[in-house]
N, C-alpha and C positions, 0 to 999 in steps of 0.2 A: 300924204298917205304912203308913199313910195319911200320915203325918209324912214314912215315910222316903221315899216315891213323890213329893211335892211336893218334896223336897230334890231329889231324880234330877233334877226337871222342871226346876228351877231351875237345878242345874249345866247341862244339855245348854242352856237359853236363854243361860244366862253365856258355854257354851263355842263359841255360833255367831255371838252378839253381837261379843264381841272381836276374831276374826277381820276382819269386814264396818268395822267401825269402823280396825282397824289401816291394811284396804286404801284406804279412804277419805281416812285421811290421809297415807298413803304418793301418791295422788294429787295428791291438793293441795302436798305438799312437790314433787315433779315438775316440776307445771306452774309452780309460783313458778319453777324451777331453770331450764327451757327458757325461760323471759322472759327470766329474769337473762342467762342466756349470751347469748339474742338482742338484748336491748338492749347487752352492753356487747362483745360482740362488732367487734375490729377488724381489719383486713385485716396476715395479717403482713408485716411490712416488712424488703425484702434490706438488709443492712448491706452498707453504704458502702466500697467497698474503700478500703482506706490505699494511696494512690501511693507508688510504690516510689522511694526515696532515689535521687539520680542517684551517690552513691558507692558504691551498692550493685550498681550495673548490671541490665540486664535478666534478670529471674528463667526467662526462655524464650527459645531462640533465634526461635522465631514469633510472638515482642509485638513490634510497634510501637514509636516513642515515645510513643503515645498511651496504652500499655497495654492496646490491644485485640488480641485473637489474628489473625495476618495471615497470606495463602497466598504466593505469589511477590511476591516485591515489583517497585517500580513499577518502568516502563522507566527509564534514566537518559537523559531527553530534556531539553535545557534552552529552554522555552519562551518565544520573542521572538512577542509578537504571534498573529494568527490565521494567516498562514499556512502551509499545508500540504504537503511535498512530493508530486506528481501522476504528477511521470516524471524517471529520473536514467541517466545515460551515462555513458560516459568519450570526451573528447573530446583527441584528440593535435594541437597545435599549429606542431611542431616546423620546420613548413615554411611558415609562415604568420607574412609580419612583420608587416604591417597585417592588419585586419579591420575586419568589421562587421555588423550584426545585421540581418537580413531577413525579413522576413513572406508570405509569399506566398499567397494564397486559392486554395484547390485545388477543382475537385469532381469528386470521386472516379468513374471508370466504374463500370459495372454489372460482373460476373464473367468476364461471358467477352468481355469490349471490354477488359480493364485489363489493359496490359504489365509485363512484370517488368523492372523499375527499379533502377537504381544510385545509391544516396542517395552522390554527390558528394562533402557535406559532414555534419555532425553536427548533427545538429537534434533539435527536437520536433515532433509531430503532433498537434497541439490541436482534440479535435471540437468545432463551433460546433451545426453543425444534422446532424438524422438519425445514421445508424449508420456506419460504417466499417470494417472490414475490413483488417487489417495480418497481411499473414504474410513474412515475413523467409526469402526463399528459400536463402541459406545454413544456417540451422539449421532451416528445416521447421516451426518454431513460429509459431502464430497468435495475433492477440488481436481481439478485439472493442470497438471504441470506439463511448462513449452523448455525447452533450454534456456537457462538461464534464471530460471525461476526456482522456489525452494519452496517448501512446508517442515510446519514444527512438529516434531512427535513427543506427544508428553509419556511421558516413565509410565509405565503399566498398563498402558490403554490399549486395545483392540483395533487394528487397523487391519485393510486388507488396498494392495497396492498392484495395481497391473495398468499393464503396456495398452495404448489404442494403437500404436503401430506395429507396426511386424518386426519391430525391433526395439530396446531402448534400453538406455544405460544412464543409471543413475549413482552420485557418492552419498552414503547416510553417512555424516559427522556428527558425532557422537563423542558424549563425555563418558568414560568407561571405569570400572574401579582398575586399581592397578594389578589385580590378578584374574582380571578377564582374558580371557582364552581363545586367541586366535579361530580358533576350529568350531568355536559359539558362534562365529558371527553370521548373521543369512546372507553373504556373499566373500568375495575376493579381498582381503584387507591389504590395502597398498599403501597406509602409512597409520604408523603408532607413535605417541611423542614419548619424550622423559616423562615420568612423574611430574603432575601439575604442583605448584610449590604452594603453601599457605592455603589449603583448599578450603572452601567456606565449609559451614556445616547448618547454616540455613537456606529459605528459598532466595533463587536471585533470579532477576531478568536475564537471559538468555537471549541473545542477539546474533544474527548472519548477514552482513554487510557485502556488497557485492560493486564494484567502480571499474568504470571501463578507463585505460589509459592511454593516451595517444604518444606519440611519437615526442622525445621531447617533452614531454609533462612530466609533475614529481608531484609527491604526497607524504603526508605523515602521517602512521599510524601509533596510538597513544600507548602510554605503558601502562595495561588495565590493572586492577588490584590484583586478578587471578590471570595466570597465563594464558595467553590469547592464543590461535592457533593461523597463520596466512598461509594462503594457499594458492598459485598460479593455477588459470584453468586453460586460460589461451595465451600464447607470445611467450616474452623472455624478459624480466625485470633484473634491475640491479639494487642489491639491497644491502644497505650502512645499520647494522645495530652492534653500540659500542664500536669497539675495535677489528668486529668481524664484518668484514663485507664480499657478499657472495652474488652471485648470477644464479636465479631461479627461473627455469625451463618449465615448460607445462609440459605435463603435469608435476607439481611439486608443490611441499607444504615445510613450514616452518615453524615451529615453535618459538611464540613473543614473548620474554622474559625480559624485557626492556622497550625504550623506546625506538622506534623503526622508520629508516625513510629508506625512501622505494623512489626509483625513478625511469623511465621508458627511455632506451638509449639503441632499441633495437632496429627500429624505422619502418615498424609495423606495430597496430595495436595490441594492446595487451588485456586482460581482465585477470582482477585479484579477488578472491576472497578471504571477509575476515570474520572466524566466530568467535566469539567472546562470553565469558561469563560475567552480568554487571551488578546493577545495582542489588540491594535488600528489597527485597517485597511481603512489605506486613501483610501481614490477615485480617479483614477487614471484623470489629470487635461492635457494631452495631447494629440498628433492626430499620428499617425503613421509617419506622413512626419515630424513628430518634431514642428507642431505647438502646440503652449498652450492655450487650451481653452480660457483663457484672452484676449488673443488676437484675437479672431473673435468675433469681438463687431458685425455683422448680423446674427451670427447666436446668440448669445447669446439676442439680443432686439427684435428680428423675423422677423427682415428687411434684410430677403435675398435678394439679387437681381431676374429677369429673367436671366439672365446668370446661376446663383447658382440654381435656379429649372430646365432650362434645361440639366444642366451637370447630374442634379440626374434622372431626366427621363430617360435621355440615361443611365444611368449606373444600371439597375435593372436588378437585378439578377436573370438568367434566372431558377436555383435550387431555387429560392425561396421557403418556405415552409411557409406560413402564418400562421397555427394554428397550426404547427410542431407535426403534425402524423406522418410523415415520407414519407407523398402522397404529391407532388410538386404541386404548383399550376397551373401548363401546365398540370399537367393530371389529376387533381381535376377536370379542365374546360372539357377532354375527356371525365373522367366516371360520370359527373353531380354533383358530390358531392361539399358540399359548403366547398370552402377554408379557410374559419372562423372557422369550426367544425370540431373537429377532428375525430365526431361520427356523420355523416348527419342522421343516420335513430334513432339515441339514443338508441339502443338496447345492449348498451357495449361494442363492439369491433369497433376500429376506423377506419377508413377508409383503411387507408393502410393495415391493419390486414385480413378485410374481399377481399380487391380486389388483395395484393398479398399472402400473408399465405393459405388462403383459399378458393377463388373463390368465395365466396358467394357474394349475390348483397347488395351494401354499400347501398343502396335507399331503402330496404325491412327491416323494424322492425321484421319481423317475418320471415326474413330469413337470420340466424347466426349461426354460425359453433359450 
């Protein structure tokens, strides 16, 4: 009996032992195992794409040549140089055998001192100092000029241009005939060129490019079909056309008659300006539904039909803006004001300006905001 109670004892110690010893070394294998991993632990590494065969072509229409995934692609701009286009027109020639290029220093009135104006000829409005103010009395749109910025004036149109600062000075460049007259112009003229050579006598794209120049940098400017005009507006350039090579100071302009390169050797930046007269610009000879002008022989001899007057009767447009203020002529008829004028009492501010901007009465010359 005493035999078989020390046997008991011995199993139950054998059977608590074994356990405690298993867990012990199930520990120790553990810990050796989280070393191992952390010592031989290494970062996985992306496999290397194989570039795709050029006879295999691109496996996406959204890859690149590079092989990266791409969104719109780029503009198709072909990049000569830093300069930038600033302001573009179309300028009609047709009546102009000679010319020439003009500068005139402007400063602009205050808003209600600045008359509405007949830009003569086609030019740029280049701001040097303070803000400016260009609204274009034929289409009623305004813009806002900071230095350094410009607007296009097309030939005959109605504009009226004033200062928001208490000061400001602007160059209208301008392509002029060659016996326009100093003393026409609505400011300071501070540069005239020679006679423009081979002058077109259709419309052409009209362009003002503008590049800043650092210290040390160079450029080419092209030798256009029609004489180009460059102009320093800040710093000191050096400039190689042909055999002449000269040092341009701002302010200063040059007449392009060849090809030109320009270089910054000053040790302070520079800025140039370039207008140009460029390409032809046809006149577009179709109709939205894809007829061709040529082909409506009543409208082209003036033998419309009645059918053809009453389709246009009916179809008048209810936004119509006849002298494009911005006042429709369904509410021109409301507040009395005539749909031909964009100013009914002539006091300066147009119709739309005094009956939405400011409540004042469009029909009252001497009552303006």
């Amino acid at each position: 009996m005493q035999i078989r109670r020390i046997v008991a004892i011995l199993s139950l110690l054998v059977l608590a032992i074994a356990p405690l010893a298993a867990s012990v070394h199930a520990q120790d294998e553990t810990g050796e195992d989280q070393v191992a991993i952390q010592a031989t632990h290494t970062t996985r590494q992306q496999e290397e794409e194989t570039p795709t065969p050029e006879d295999q072509g691109d496996s996406s229409d959204n890859v690149d040549s590079s092989g990266s995934s791409s969104g719109p692609s780029a503009a198709d701009i072909e990049v000569e140089g830093v300069a930038q286009t600033i302001a573009q027109g179309l300028g009609a020639f047709d009546e102009m055998s000679d010319g020439k290029w003009r500068i005139t220093e402007l400063s602009p009135r205050a808003m209600d001192e600045a008359p509405i104006v007949t830009a003569e000829y086609a030019g740029f409005l280049y701001q040097m100092e303070g803000n400016t103010i260009v609204r274009n009395d034929t289409t009623g749109k305004r813009a806002r000029l900071e230095p350094g910025e410009a607007y296009f004036f097309s030939a005959n149109d109605k504009y009226v241009r004033y200062r928001e600062d208490a000061s400001s000075r602007a160059w209208l460049i301008e392509v002029v005939p060659d016996n326009a007259r100093a003393s026409d112009a609505p400011g300071d003229v501070i540069y005239t060129s020679d006679v423009i050579g081979s002058f077109p006598d259709d419309t052409r794209d009209m362009e003002l490019a503008a590049a800043n120049l650092m210290n040390g940098d160079a450029a080419t400017v092209a030798n256009f079909e029609v004489d180009a005009l460059l102009m320093v507006t800040v710093g000191s350039l050096d400039v190689v056309t042909g055999d002449q090579s000269i040092t341009m100071d701002a302010p200063a302009a040059l007449l392009i008659t060849d090809e030109v390169d320009i270089s910054n050797t000053s040790g302070d930046p520079a800025v140039y300006l370039v207008a140009k007269v460029g390409n032809t610009v046809v006149d577009y000879n179709g109709a939205v539904d894809g007829t061709l002008a040529e082909d409506s022989d009543a409208e082209a001899d003036g033998t419309a039909t009645d059918e053809d007057t009453a389709d246009a009767d009916a179809t008048v447009d209810p936004m119509q803006d006849t002298d494009g203020d911005w006042l429709i002529d369904t509410d021109e008829a409301v507040y009395g004001t005539d749909p031909n004028n964009p100013d009914t009492d002539g006091d300066g501010y147009d119709d739309y300006v005094e009956v939405v901007d400011y409540g004042t009465n469009p029909l009252d010359p001497l009552e303006w905001p």
